[in-house]
N, C-alpha and C positions, 0 to 999 in steps of 0.2 A: 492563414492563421496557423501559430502550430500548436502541436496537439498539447490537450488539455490535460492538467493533472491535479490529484488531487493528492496528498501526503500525508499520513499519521502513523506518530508513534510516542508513546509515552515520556521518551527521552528528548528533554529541552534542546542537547548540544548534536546527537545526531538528525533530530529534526531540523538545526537551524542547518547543518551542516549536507543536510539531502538539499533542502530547499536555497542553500546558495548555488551548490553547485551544479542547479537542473538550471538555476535564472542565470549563470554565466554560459549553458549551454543553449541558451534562448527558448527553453520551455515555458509552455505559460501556466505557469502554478496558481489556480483556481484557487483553490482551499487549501488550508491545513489544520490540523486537527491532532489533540494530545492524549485523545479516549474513542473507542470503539463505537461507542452512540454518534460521537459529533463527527466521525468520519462516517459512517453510514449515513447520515442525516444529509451531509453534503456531495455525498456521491446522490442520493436520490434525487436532491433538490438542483445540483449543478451537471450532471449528466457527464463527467466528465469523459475522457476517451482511455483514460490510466490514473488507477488507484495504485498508489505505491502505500500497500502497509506495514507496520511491526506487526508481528504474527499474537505475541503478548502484550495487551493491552488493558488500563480499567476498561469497566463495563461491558466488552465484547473484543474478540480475540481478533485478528483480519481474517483467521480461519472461520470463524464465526459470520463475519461481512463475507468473506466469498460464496459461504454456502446461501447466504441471501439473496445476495447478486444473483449468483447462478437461477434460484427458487422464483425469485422476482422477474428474471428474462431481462436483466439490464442489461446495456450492452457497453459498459464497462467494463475494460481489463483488467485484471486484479494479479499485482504483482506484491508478492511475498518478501519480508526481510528479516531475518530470524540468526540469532546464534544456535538453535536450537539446531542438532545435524539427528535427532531421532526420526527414522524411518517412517513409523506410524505419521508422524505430522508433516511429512514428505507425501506420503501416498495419500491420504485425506485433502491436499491439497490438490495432487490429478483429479482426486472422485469430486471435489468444486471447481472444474475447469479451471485453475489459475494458469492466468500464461508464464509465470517467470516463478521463482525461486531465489530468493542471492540469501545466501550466508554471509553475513557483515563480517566474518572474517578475510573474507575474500573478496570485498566491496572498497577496492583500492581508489580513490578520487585522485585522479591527475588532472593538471592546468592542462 
């Protein structure tokens, strides 16, 4: 089986556009999710093995869902994806174990 993901971010067109191009890479996209609530809801209840989140989100931030994750002992990975290049939100992410970081500016999709 391959590994499990789950995906949220506020934006309709980089969401649809993470989630083609992990299902052209043969990922198995569990969930997805367009708010902070409904992607925490679905990492608890699907387990997945990778949370790809927006770091800015309604209801809860993915900085907000990692420091959960981490509090809660899930053992999901929680990978970041932010325009945002401030430090502070860089290092708050080491201190919620996140395993990745990508700046959408640098988040180039090739076939």
């Amino acid at each position: 089986m391959n590994t499990s993901i789950v995906i949220a971010d506020d934006h309709p067109l980089m969401l649809r556009g993470l989630t083609d191009f992990l299902d052209s890479k043969d990922f198995n996209i569990v969930g997805s999710a367009a708010d902070g609530n409904t992607a925490y809801s679905l990492i608890v209840k699907l387990k997945p093995e990778i949370a790809i989140l927006d770091i800015r989100m309604p209801h809860k931030t993915g900085l907000e869902i990692a420091e959960s994750v981490m509090r809660n002992n899930l053992t999901t990975k929680v990978i970041l994806i932010t325009f945002d290049k401030e430090e502070e939100l860089y290092d708050k992410a080491l201190e919620y174990n996140v395993y990745g970081y990508i700046l959408k500016e640098f988040a180039q999709l090739k076939k």
